[in-house]
N, C-alpha and C positions, 0 to 999 in steps of 0.2 A: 560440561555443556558444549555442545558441539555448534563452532562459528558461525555465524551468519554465512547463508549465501548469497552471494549477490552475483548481479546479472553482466552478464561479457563484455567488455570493454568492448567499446565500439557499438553495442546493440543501445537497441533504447525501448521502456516500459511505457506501453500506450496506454495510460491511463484514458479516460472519456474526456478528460480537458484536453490530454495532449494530443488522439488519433483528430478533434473534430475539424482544426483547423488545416490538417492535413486530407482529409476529406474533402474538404470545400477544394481543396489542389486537386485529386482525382477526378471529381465530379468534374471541374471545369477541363480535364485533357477530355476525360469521353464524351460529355457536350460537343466540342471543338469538334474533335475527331470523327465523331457518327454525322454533324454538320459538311463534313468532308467527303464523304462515303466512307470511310474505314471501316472496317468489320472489325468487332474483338477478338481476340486467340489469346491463347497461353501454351504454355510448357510444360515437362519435369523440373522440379527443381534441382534433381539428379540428372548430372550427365556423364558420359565415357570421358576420361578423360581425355583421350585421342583427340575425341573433336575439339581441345582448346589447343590440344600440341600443334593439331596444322593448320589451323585457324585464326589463331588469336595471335599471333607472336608471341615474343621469351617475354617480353616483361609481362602478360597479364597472365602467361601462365605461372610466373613466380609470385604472383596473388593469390591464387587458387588456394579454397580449404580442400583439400584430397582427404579421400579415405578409402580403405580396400574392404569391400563386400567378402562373405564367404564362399562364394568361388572364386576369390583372389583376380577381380574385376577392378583395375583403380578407377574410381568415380571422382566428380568434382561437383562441389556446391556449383548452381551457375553464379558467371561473374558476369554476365550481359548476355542480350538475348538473339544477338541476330546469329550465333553459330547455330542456334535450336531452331531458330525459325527457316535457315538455309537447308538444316538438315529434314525438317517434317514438310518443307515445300518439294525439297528433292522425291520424297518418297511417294507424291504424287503430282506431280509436273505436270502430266498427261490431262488429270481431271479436274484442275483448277484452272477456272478461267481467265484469264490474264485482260488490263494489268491487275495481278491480283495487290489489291490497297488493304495493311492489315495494322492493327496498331495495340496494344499490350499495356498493360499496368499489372509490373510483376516484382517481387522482392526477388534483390541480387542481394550475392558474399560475397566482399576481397578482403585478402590479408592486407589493409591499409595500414600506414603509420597514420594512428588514431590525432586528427585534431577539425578545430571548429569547422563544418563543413565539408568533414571527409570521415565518412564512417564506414564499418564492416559489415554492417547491412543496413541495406536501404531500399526504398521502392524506386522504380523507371517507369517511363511511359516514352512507349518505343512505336514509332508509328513507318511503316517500311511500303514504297511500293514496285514491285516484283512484275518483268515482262513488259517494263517499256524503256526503252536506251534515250527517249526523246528528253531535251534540257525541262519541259514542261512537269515531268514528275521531278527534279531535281526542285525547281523550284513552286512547286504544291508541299513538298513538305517543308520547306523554308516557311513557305503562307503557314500552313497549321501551325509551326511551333511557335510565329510572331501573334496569328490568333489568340492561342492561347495566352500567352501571356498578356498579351492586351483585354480579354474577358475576366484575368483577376485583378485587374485594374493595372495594373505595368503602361508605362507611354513611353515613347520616342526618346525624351529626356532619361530613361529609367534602364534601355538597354539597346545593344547593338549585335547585328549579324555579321561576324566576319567571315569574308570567302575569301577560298584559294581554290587549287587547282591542280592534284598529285601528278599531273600529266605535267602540266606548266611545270612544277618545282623539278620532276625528271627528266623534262628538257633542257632547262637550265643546268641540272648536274652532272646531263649528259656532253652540253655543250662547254660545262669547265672540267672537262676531262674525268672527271669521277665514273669509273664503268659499272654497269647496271648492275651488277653483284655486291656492290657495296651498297646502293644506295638504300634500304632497308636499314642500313643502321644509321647512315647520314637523315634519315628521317628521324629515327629515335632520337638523334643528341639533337634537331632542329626543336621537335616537341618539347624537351627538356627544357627549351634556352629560357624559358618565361619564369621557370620553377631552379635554374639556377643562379648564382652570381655572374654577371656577363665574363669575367676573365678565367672563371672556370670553363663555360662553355668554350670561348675564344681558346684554348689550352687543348682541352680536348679534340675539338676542331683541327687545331693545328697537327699534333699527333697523328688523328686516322686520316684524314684529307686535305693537309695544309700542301702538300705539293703539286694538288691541282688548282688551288683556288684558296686565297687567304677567308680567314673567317672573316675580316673586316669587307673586303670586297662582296662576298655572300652574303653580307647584311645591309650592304647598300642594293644588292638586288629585291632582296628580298621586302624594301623599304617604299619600291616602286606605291604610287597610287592606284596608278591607270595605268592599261594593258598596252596603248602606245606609249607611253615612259617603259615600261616592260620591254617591249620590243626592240627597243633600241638602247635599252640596257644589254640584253641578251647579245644583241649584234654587235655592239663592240668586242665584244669575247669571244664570240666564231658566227660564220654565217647559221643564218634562221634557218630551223629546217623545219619539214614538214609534221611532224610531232608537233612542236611551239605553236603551227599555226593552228591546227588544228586543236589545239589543246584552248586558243585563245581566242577562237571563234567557238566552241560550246561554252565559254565564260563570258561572252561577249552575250551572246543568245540567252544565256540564262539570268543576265544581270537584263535585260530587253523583255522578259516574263516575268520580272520580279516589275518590273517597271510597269506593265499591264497590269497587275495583281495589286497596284499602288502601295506598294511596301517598300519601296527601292530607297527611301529616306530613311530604311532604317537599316538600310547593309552597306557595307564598304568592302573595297578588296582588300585583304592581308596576306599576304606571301606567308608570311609566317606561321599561318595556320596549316599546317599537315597534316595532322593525327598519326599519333603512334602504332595503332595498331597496322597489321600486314597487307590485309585485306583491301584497303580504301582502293580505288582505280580512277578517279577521275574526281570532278567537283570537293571539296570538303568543306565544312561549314563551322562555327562556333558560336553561339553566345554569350556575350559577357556583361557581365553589372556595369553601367556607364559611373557609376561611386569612382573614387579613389582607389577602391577594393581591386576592381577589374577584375571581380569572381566569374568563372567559365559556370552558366549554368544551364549550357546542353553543349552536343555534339554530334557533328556526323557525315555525312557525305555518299559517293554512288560508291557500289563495289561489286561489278560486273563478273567477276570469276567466282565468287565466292560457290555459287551454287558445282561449278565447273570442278574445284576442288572437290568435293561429294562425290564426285567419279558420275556426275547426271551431267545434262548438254546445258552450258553456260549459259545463264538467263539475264539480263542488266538490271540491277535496283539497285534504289539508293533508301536511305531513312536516317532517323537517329534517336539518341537516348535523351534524357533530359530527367536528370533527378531529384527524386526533393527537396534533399536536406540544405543544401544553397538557394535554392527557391525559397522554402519555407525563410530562410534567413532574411533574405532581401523584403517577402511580402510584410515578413513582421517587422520590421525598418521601418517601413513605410507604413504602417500602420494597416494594411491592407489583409489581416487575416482577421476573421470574427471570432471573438469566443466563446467556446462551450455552450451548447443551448442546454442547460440544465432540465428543463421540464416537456411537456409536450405541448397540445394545445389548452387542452381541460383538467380539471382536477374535481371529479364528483365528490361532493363531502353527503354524511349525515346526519342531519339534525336529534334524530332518535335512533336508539339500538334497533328499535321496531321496524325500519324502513329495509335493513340491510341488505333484505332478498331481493329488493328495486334496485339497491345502489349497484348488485351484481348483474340486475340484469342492463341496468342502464348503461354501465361501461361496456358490457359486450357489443350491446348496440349500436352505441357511441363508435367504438373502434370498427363495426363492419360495415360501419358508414362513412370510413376514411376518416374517421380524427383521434388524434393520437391523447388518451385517454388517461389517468393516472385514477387511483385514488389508496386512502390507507388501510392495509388489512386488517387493523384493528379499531372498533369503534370507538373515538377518544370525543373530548369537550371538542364543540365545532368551534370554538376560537384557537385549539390548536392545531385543528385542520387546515384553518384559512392560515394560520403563520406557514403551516407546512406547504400550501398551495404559493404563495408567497416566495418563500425561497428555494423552489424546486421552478420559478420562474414561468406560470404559464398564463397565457391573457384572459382565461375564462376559468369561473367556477361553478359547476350545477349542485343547487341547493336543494337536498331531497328531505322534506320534514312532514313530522305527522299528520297534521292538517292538509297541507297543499297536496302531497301526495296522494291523500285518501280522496280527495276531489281532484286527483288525476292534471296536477298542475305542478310545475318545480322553478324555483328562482335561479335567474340568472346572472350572476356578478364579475361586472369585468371589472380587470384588479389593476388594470391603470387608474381609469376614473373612480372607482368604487360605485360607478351605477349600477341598478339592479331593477330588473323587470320582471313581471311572472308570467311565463308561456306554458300553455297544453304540454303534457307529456306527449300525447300523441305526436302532436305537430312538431316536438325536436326529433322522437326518433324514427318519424318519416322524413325527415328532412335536416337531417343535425345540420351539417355544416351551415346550410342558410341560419338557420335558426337559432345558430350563435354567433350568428355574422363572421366567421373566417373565411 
């Protein structure tokens, strides 16, 4: 007998209990989102792998599922969306009208080490908007992803937005001697510091960049609140230069639009937020669980070259990803996901075998008149209709029996109260929904 199969580590079986609570998550990004003006897109879920070599940096292309086609093509599962979305805006630049606002609910793959809240695939909802360098789309998408999460019920107490500033943080390691060729990896070991032990971070620190700047010193920069504590952090270490300023007046301007948008009690500044990947160019953002936890559950910031890389004329956008599987964790914490709706609205039953050509045609009815309709394909005792009506969970039953029917009448039983009235056939299916009060 040949073993059981079972399903890939890291994926997960959507049964109807598990997708629906996960659903109510989707619905509410595209709510949000189309409330925003966002327009939908998607991708291939196949890409070259090229586009993650120049695009993504070394650590998320040493995530990547590869595989070689037979033209000996190497491909990549995608691992996030915006190298796809830089590369199909590249290819028409010219006939999209800017800023173009576009936002995605897509399954990604990475080669994760598999645990609670990190898995190998999972969906995103990637909201980006393309063709305007102003701090106002920076913080429009900051608005969306606080929206949303406050539409599945999340508040102020439940989660926080941190900004940085990759301009700021390469001012700063430009002004403690670290030269712009390194710093790409002084970003990666920064990312790291939350997901290592501090004296390992401090260690490795020391090794690539401790002779420009101790990592303890780098952490008291980095620990700043406010952009004048910043400021005069920086300047003890070498004079201000025009990068820093300008890097701390579009953070200055974009925390002044989060303030217009009344959201600004729910972000803070954190130096410490970077982002890993290569791409980022200015602004960066994070969400984290306000628990003990302090789970990251989004990410993102502006990344102005990215489109420039594609070999088309550099366009400015910013956006970011935000995935479910920590979402989902945190909403069911809190109690804030619903479960499974087992049934629909109605559940026509039959009183008699005699009826059953009405019961088929009254469900077709029922459904093309927008309600969601059940009943059993086989004609059983109507008390184990009503049990089965029952625990398939739906608020209304249509009772079709030989008398009532034959005088063009059907009973109505709603299966909370157990009332029951008797209404015209005609008059439910010219008018179901009213007619059964949903």
């Amino acid at each position: 007998m040949s073993a059981k199969i079972q399903s890939v580590k890291g994926t997960r079986d959507f049964y109807p209990d598990v997708l629906a609570p996960i659903r109510q998550i989707f619905d509410a990004w595209r709510r949000v989102s189309i409330r925003h003006g966002f327009q939908e897109w998607d991708g291939p879920t196949l890409e070259l792998l090229d586009l993650y070599r120049e695009k993504s940096g070394d650590e998320l292309v040493g995530q990547l599922y590869r595989l070689t086609d037979s033209g000996g093509r190497e491909l990549a599962l995608r691992p996030e969306m915006t190298p796809t979305l830089a590369r199909m805006v590249a290819a028409k630049i010219n006939a999209l009208p800017k800023p173009i606002k576009w936002f995605c609910v897509a399954t990604l793959f990475r080669g994760e080490n598999v645990q609670r809240g990190r898995l190998r695939e999972f969906f995103q909802w990637n909201v980006d908007v393309i063709g305007s360098a102003d701090m106002t789309a920076d913080a429009e998408v900051i608005l969306v992803g606080v929206e949303a999460l406050r539409e599945l019920g999340l508040t102020q107490a439940d989660f926080q937005v941190h900004i940085s500033n990759r301009r700021l943080v390469q001012a700063i390691l430009s002004a403690a001697g670290i030269p712009v060729e390194s710093h790409g990896g002084a970003y990666a070991l920064m990312d790291k510091a939350g997901k290592l032990p501090r004296e390992e971070t401090a260690r490795r620190w020391s090794e690539a960049y401790g002779s420009a700047i101790s990592y303890e010193k780098l952490d008291a920069l980095m620990s700043v609140a406010t952009l004048p504590e910043l400021r005069a952090a920086v300047g003890a270490i070498a004079p201000a230069t025009a990068d820093l300023e300008s890097a701390a007046s579009d953070t200055e301007r974009l925390l002044a639009i989060l303030q217009d948008f009344g959201i600004i009690e729910y972000c803070k500044i954190n130096l410490r937020v970077v982002r890993g990947l290569a791409y980022y160019t200015g602004p960066v953002f994070e969400f984290y669980d306000r628990s003990e936890n302090e789970r990251a559950i989004c990410g993102g910031g502006r990344y102005d070259d990215l489109l420039g890389k594609l070999g088309r004329a550099g366009e400015p956008a910013v956006g970011f990803g935000m995935g479910d599987v920590v979402l989902s964790l945190i909403l069911e914490e809190k109690g804030l996901l619903k479960p499974a709706r087992k049934g629909g609205d109605v559940m026509v039953v039959d009183a008699a075998e005699s009826v059953r050509p009405t019961l088929h045609t009254v469900v077709a009815a029922l459904r093309r008149g927008g309600v969601a309709a059940d009943f059993s394909y086989a004609h059983q005792a109507i008390g184990k209709q009503l049990k089965m009506a029952d625990k398939i969970g739906v608020s209304r039953v249509v009772i079709l029996g030989d008398e009532t029917t034959s005088a063009g009448r059907v009973r109505i039983k709603d299966m909370a109260g157990g009332a029951e009235r008797e209404v015209a056939l005609e008059t439910l299916l010219a008018d179901p929904r009213s007619t059964l009060g949903l």
